[in-house]
BAMI-508461 format. One line per field, with one value per residue (C-alpha): residue number from 1; residue in one letter; x, y, z. Coordinates in nm, 3 decimals. Example, Ala and Ser with C-alpha at 12.3 -4.5 7.8 and 13.67 -1.06 7.14 Angstrom:
2
nr = 1 2
rest = A S
x = 1.230 1.367
y = -0.450 -0.106
z = 0.780 0.714
***
This chain:
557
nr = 1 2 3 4 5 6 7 8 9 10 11 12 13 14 15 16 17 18 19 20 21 22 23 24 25 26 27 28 29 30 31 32 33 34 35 36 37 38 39 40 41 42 43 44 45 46 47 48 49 50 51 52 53 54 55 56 57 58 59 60 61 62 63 64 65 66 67 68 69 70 71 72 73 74 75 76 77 78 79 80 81 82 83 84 85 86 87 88 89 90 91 92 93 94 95 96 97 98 99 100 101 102 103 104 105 106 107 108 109 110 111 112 113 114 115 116 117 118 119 120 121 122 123 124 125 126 127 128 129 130 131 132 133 134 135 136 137 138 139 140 141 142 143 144 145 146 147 148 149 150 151 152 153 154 155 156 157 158 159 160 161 162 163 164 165 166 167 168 169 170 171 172 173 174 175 176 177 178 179 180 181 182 183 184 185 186 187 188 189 190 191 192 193 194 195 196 197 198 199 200 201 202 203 204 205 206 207 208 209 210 211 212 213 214 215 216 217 218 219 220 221 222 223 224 225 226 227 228 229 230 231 232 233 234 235 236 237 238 239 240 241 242 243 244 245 246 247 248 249 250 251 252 253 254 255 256 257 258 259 260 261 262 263 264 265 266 267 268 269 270 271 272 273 274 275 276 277 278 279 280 281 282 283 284 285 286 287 288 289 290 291 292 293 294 295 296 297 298 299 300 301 302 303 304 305 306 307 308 309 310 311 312 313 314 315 316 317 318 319 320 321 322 323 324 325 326 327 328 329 330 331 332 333 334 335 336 337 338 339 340 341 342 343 344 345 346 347 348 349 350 351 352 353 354 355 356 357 358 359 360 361 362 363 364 365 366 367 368 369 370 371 372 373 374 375 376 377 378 379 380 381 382 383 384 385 386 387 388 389 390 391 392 393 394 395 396 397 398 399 400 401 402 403 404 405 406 407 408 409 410 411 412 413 414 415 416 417 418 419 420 421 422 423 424 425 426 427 428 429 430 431 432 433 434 435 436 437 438 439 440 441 442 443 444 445 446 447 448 449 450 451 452 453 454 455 456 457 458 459 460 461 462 463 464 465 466 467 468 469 470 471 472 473 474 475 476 477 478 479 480 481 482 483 484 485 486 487 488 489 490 491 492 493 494 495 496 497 498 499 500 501 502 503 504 505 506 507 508 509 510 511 512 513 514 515 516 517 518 519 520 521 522 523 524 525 526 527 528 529 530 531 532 533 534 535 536 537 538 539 540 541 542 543 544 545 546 547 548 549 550 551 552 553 554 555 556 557
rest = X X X X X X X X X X X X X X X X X X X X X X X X X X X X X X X X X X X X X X X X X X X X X X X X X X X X X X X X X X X X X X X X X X X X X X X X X X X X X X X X X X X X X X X X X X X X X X X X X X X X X X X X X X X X X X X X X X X X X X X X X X X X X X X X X X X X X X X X X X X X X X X X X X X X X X X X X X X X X X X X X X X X X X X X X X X X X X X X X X X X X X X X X X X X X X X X X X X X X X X X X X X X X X X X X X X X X X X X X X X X X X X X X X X X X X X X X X X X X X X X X X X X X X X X X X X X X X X X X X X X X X X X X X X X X X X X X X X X X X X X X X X X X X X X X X X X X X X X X X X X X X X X X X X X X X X X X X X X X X X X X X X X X X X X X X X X X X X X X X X X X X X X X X X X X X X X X X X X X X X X X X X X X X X X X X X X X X X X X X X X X X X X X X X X X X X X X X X X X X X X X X X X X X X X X X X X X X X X X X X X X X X X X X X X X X X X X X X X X X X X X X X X X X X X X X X X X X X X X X X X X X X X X X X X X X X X X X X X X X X X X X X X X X X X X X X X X X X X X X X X X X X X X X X X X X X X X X X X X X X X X X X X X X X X X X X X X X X X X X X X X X X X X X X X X X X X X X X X X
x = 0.742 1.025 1.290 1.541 1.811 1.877 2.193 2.355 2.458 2.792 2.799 3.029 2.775 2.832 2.733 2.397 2.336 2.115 1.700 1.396 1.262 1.443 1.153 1.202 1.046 0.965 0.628 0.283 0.363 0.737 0.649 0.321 0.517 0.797 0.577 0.301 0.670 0.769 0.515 0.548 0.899 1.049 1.380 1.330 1.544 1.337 1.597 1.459 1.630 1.475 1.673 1.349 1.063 0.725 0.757 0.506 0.403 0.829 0.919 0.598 0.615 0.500 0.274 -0.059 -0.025 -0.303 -0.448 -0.755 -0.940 -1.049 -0.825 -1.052 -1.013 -0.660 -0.476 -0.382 -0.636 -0.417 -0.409 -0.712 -0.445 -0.342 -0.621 -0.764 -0.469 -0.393 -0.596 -0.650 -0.668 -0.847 -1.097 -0.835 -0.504 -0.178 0.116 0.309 0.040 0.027 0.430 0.415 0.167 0.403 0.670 0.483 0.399 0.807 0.872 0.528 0.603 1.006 1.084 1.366 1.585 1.517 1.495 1.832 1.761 1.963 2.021 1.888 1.833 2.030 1.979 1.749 1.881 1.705 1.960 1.819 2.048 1.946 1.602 1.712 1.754 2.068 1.978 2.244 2.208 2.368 2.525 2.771 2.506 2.487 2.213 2.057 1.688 1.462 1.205 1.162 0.871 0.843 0.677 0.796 0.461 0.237 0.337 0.667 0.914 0.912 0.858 1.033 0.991 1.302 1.223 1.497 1.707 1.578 1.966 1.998 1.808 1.967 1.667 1.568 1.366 1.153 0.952 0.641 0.774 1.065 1.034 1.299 1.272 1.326 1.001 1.053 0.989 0.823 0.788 0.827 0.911 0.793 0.704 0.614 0.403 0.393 0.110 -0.246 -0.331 -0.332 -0.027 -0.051 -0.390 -0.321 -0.029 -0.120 -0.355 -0.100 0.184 -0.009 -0.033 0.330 0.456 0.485 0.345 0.257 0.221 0.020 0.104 -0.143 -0.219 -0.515 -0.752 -0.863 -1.192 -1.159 -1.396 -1.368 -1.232 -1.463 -1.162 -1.210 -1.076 -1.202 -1.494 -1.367 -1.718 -1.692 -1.378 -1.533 -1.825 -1.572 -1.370 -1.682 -1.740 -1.424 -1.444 -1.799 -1.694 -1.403 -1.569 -1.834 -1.591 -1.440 -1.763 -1.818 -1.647 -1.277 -1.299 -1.366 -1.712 -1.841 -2.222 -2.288 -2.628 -2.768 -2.989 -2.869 -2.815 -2.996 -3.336 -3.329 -3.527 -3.301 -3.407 -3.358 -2.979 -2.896 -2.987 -2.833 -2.483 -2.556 -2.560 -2.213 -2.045 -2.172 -2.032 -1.664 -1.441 -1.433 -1.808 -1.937 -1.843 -2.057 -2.403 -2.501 -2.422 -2.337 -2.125 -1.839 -2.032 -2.230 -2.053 -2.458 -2.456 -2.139 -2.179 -2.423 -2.174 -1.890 -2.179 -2.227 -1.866 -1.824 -2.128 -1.929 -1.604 -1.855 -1.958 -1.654 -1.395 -1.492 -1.306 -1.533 -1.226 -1.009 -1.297 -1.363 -0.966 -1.003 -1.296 -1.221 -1.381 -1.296 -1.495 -1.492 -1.346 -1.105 -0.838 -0.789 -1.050 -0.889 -0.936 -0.894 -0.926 -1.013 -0.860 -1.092 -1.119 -0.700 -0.779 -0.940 -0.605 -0.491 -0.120 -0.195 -0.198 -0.281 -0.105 -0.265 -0.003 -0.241 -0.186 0.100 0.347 0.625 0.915 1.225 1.323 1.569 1.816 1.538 1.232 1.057 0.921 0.552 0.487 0.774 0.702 0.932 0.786 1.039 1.059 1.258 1.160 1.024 0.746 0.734 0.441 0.472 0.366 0.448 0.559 0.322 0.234 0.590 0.799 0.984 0.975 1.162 1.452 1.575 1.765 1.528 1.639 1.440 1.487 1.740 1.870 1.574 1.491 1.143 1.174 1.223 0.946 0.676 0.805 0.452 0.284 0.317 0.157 0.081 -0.093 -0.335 -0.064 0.079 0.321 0.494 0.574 0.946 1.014 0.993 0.952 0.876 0.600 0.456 0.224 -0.035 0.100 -0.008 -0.336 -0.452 -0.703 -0.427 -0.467 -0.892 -0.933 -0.837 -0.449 -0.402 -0.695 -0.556 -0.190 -0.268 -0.458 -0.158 0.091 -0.102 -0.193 0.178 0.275 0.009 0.197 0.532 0.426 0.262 0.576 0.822 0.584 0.559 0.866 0.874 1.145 0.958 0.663 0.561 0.265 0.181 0.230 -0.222 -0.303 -0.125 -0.251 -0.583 -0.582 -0.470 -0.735 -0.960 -0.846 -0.854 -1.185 -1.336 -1.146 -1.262 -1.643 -1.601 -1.473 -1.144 -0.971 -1.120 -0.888 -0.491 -0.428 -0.157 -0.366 -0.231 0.103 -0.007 0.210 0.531 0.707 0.728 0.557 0.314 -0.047 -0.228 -0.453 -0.311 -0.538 -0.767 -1.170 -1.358 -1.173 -1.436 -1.461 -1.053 -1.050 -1.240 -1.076 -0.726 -0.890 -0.993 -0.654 -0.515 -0.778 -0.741 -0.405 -0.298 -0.430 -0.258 0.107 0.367 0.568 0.907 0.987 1.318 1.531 1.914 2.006 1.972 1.705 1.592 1.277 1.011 0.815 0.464 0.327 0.055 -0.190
y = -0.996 -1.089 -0.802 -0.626 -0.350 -0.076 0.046 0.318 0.264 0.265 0.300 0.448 0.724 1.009 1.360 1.374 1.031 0.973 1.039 1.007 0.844 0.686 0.667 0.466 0.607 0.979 0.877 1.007 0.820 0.941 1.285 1.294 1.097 1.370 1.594 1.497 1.407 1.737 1.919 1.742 1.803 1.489 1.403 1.226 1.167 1.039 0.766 0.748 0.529 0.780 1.110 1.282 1.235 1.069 0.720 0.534 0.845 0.920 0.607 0.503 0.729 0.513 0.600 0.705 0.650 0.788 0.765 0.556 0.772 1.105 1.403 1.593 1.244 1.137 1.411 1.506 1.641 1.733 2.121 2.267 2.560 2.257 2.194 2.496 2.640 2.332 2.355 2.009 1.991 1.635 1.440 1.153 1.291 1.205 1.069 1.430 1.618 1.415 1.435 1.838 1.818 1.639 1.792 2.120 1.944 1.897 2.287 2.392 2.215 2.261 1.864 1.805 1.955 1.608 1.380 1.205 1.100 0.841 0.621 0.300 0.201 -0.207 -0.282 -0.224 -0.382 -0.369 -0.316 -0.515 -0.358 -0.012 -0.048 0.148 0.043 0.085 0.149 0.098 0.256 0.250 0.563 0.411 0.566 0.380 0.580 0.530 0.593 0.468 0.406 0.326 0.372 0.176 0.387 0.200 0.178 -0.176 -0.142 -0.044 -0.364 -0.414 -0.751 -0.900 -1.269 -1.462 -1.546 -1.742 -1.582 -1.238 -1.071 -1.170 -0.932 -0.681 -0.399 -0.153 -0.300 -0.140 -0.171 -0.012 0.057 0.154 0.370 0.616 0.960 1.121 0.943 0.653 0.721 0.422 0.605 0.335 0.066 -0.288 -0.314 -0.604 -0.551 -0.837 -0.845 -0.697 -0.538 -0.194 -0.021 -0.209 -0.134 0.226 0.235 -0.027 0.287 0.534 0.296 0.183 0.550 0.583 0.199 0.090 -0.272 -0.343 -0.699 -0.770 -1.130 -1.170 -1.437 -1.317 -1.074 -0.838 -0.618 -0.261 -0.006 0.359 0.597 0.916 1.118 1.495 1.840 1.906 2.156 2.438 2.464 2.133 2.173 2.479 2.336 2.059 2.324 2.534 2.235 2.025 1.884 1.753 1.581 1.400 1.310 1.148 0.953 0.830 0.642 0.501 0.116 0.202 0.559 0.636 0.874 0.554 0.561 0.211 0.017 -0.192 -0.417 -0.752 -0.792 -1.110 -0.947 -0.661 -0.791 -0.839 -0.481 -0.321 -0.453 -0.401 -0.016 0.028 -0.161 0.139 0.401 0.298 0.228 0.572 0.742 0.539 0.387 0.177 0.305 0.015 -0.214 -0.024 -0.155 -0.424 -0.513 -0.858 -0.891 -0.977 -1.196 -1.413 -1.585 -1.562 -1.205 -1.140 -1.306 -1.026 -0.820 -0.975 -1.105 -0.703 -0.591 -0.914 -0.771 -0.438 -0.632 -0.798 -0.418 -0.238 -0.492 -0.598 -0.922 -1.163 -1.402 -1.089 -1.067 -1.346 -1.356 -1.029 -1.124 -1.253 -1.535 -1.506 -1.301 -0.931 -0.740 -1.033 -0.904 -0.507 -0.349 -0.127 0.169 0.271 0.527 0.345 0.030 -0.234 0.031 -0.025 -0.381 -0.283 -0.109 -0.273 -0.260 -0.425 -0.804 -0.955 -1.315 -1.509 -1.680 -1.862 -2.220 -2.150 -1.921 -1.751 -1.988 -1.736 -1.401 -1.382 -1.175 -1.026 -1.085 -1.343 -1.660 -1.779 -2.182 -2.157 -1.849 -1.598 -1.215 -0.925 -0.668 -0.298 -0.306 -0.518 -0.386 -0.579 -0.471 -0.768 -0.577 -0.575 -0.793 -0.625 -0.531 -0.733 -0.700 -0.367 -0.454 -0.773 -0.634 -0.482 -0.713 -0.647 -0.775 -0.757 -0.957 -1.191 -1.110 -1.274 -1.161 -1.030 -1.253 -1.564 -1.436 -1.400 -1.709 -1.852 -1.511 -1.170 -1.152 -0.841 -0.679 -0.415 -0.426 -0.159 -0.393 -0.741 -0.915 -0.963 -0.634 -0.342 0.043 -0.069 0.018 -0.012 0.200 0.053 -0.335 -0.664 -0.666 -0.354 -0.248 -0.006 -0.117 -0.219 0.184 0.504 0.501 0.883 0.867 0.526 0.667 0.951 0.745 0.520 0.838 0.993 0.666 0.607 0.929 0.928 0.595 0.762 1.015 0.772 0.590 0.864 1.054 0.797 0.675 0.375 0.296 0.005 -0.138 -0.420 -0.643 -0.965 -1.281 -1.351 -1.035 -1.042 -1.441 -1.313 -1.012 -1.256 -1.496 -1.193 -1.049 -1.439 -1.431 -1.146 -1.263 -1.634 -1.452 -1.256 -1.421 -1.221 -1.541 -1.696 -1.604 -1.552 -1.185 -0.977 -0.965 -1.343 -1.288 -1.515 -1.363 -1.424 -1.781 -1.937 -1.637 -1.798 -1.740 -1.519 -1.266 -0.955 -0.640 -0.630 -0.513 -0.291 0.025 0.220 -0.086 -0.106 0.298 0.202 -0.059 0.111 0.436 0.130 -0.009 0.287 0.506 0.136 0.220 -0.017 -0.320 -0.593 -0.450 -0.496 -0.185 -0.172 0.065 0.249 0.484 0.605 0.678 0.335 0.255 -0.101 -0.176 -0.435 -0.634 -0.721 -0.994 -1.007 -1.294
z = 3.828 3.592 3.605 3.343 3.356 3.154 3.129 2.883 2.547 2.418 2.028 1.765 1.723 1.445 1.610 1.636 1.604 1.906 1.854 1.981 1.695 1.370 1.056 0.742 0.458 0.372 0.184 0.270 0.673 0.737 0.612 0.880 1.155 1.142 1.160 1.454 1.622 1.597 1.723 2.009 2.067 1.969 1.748 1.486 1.172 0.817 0.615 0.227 -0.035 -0.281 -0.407 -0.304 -0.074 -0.195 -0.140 -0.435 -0.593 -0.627 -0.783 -0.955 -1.283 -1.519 -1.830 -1.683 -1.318 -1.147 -0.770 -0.806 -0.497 -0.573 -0.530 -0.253 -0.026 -0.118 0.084 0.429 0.686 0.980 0.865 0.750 0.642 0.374 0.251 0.234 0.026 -0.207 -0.546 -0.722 -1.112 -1.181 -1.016 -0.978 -0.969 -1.141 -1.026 -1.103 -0.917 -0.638 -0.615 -0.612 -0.313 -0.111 -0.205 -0.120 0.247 0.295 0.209 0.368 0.729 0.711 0.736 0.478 0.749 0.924 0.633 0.458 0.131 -0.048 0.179 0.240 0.568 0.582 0.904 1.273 1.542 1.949 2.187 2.538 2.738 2.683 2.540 2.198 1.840 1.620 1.279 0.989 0.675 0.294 0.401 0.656 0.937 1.282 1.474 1.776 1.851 2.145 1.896 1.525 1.311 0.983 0.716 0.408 0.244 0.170 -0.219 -0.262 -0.317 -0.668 -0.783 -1.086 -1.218 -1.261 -1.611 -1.743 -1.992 -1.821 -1.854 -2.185 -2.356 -2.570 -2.584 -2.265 -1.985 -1.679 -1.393 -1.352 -0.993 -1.067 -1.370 -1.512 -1.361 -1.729 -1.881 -2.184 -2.538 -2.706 -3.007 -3.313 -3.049 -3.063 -2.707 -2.422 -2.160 -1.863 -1.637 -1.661 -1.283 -1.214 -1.346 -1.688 -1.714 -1.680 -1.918 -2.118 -2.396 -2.363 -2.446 -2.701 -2.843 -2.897 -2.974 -3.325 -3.171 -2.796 -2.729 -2.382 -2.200 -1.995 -1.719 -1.546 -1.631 -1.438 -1.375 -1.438 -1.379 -1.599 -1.442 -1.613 -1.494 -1.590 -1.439 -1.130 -1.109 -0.945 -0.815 -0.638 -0.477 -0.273 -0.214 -0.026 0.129 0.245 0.489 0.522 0.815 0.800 0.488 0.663 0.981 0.753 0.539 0.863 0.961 0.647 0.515 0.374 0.506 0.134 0.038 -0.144 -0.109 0.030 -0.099 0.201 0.025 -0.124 -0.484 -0.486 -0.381 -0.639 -0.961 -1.271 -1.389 -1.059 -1.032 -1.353 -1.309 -1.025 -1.190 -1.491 -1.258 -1.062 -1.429 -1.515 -1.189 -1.275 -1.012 -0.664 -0.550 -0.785 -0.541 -0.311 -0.510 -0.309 0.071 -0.027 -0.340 -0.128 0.118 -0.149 -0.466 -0.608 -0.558 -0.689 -1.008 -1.118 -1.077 -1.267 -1.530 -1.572 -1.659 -1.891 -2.085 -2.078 -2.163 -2.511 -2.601 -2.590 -2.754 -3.108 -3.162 -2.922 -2.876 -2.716 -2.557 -2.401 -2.302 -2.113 -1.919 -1.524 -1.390 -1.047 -0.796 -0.843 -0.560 -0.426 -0.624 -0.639 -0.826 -1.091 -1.226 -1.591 -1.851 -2.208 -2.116 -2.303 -2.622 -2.649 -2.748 -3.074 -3.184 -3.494 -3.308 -3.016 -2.948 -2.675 -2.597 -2.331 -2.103 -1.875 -1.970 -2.130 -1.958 -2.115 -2.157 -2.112 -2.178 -2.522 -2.672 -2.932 -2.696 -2.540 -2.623 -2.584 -2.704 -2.876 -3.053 -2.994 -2.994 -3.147 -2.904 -2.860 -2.492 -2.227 -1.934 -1.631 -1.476 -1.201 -0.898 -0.538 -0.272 -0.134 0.302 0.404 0.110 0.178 0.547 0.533 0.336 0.591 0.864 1.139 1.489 1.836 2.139 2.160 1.795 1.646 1.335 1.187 0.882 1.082 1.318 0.982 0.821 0.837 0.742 0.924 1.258 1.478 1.715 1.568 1.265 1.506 1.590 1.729 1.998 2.066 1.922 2.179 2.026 1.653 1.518 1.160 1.004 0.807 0.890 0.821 1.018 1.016 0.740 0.515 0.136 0.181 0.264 0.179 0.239 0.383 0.684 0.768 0.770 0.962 1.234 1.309 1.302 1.540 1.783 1.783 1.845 2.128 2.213 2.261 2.445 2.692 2.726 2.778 3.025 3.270 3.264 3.069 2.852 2.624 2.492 2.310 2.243 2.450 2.259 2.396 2.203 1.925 1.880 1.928 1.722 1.429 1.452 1.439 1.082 0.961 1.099 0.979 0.644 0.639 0.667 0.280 -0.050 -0.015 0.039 -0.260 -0.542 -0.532 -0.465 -0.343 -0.071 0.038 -0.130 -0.347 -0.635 -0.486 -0.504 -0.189 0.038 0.309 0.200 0.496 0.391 0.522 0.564 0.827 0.668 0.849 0.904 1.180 1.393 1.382 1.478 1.813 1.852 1.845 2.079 2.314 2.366 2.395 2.683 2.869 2.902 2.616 2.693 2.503 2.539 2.784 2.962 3.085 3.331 3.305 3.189 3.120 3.531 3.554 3.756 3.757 3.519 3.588 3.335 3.434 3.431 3.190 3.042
***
């Protein structure tokens, strides 16, 4: 057995600066992991860069933003007292809604007193000696904690083009991500709009309601299914609340943990009439359960094209000018890339003030004093939208200067894509965990049940650790190798890989293409309640503790 010592740490602590457990984030995962911590009489401190808690739903206030899973799924099921009480106004609720419930979880559960807001946490450093991390912050903090828990969310680094010219311009820009807290008025506005995923799509009509002229530069389509959003039947939402808990526990069995009903059969042995029904029926219904049709539109490129032949014949009936059109109609495989969600999305192209400029084979050229400029065109604009996205999974992760054994840092570690263990966490970095990481199935299911499953294995985790006197635990360089061929696997198996998504960071210059998620969210749940009951297989546990005793490391394969 190779051996290490613990021995105390000696840090320019502020009072109070020594926890249990230091959080990043105060989203939907810091608020739960504070709270599951907690209960189980741990110390924990949240850090959020935000002046409020939230995480995506605080900063993401953009025209239109809107969850794209229904209201009665997309919430917290660790009190029953919560849901019971909560009362949700739309079938698909809005950012602002969504922002009162959590802020009503902070008040309701007492965790602001543990949460520091505006401050940014700069740095996470493991300490060998002692087996605890030092976390810096914006604020001049320098905290200790044995563990730390990285809840900063798989879309929530902004990601901005460096067009050229970009601080040149004279008129008001914004991120969707990043939007201003007081709201925008585009009122008489000649406005810009860059990109065409999910946040432009759902700005893009009401933008387009206020703006004297809204120009769209688009790249790449996307597919977009209607939302049919409407208030939510009070009926409904007792008929959900009458038996709560069935409802969950089914959802958790099913693919993405989402109430999608799931067709078994294959598209390609349905007759013509018999698919194209079925498609009807899931356009009618609105949302992510059409890609629940057929069993194999994201197995077989054959089957799939039905499917994206189907929404380009919806693209042809809604938008009257055949050449917008055709521009607005994907070609890649639906599914690969986020499905989106939209409310009259297509029907905002047949405004007589909106254009849209296709920047496919001809990008934009640079960013101007008066606008931009497209083939040497230049566009007039008020104000500029850059709805770029997300460095999405890593992004928020690797801007902070993470360091584990032997001062090695997490971006060098994922220089060639992230790797993990369960997208729990990695080896070479003892006590940090992630929650919903690279590798584990996060942004392919229903965010909230996948969040509260890793708050509550880790928690588990930590408790295992302290109570038997460990002082650290990290993954074995085997399992977390394995564990990664197994989500490129599984991957390799679909046509995820097919197109360039966020998915494989393929929207950011120079990030390593690895497809990220892991797919199949009940599997991973066993998997995760396997490690765990065989006393988690796959990691490696130091022994130790502040009095000094000596720790072993065993051995492991």
């Amino acid at each position: 057995m190779a051996e290490v010592k613990l021995t105390p740490m000696e840090t320019n602590q502020k009072p109070g600066g020594d926890f249990d457990v230091a959080i990043v984030g105060a989203g939907f995962a810091g608020l739960y992991m504070l709270h599951r911590l907690r209960g189980v009489g741990l110390s924990a401190r949240v850090f959020e860069a935000g002046s409020g808690v939230g995480g995506t739903w605080f900063w993401n206030r953009y025209p239109g933003a809107r969850c794209d899973v229904e209201s009665m799924e997309y919430s917290y099921q660790f009190s029953d007292e919560l849901q019971q009480e909560w009362v949700w106004t739309e079938r698909y609720a809005s950012q602002p809604e969504i922002l009162r419930y959590l802020n009503h979880v902070a008040d309701r559960f007492d965790l602001r007193r543990n949460i520091q807001l505006n401050t940014r946490v700069l740095a996470a450093t493991f300490n060998e000696t002692a087996g605890r991390w030092i976390v810096e912050t914006s604020a001049g903090d320098r905290v200790s904690a044995q563990f730390c828990v990285m809840a900063t969310g798989c879309l929530s680094s902004t990601n901005t083009p460096n067009f050229k010219g970009r601080d040149r311009f004279a008129g008001s820009s914004y991120h969707t991500g990043n939007w201003p807290h007081e709201g925008v008025d585009f009122t008489g506005e000649r406005v810009g709009i860059i990109g065409t995923g999910s946040s432009a799509i759902q700005s893009i009509p009401l933008i387009a309601q206020q703006a004297s002229h809204l120009f769209v530069f688009q790249r790449t389509p996307a597919y977009t299914i209607p939302a049919h959003n409407n208030p939510l039947d009070p009926e409904v939402q007792r008929e959900v609340k009458a038996n709560y808990a069935n409802f969950r526990a089914r959802n958790k069995l099913l693919p993405s943990g989402l109430n999608i009903r799931h067709n078994e059969v294959s598209a390609l042995a349905m007759s013509p009439q018999e698919r194209q029904r079925e498609y009807e029926e899931r356009w009618a219904h609105g949302g992510l359960p059409f890609l629940g049709a057929f069993a194999d539109l994201l197995l077989s490129k054959e089957a799939n094209d039905t499917a994206a032949e189907f929404i380009r014949e919806k693209i042809r009936e809604t938008v009257r000018d055949p050449v917008i059109a055709e521009k607005l109609s994907p070609r890649t495989v639906v599914g690969c890339k986020r499905l989106c969600v939209d409310t009259e999305y297509y029907q905002t192209f047949n405004r007589s003030n909106v254009t849209l400029v296709d920047v496919s084979s001809s990008p934009i050229e640079e960013i101007t004093k008066h606008g931009l400029t497209v083939k040497g065109k230049e566009y007039e604009l008020d104000a500029i939208v850059f709805a770029t996205g997300y460095d999405a999974m890593t992004g928020s992760l690797l801007k902070i200067d993470i360091r584990g054994k032997g001062g090695r840092s997490l971006k060098e570690t994922w220089a060639e894509g992230p790797r993990t263990y369960l997208g729990l966490a990695t080896a070479g970095f003892p006590n940090l965990f992630f929650i919903t990481g690279p590798g584990s199935p996060s942004v392919l299911t229903n965010m909230i049940p996948s969040i509260e499953q890793h708050v509550e294995w880790i928690a588990d985790c930590v408790l295992y650790v302290r109570a038997r006197g460990f002082a650290c635990i990290e993954p074995t360089l085997a399992a977390q190798d394995a564990w990664v061929s197994h989500v490129n696997e599984v991957a390799g198996a679909t046509l995820f890989p097919t197109c360039n998504s966020w998915y494989l960071g393929a929207n950011i210059p120079g990030k390593s293409r690895v497809f990220m998620p892991y797919l199949g969210f009940p599997p991973y749940v066993e998997k995760c309640d396997d490690v765990a009951a065989k006393n988690y297989e796959g990691f490696v546990l130091i022994r130790g503790n502040d009095d000094e005793r000596q720790a072993t490391l065993p051995v492991t394969n």
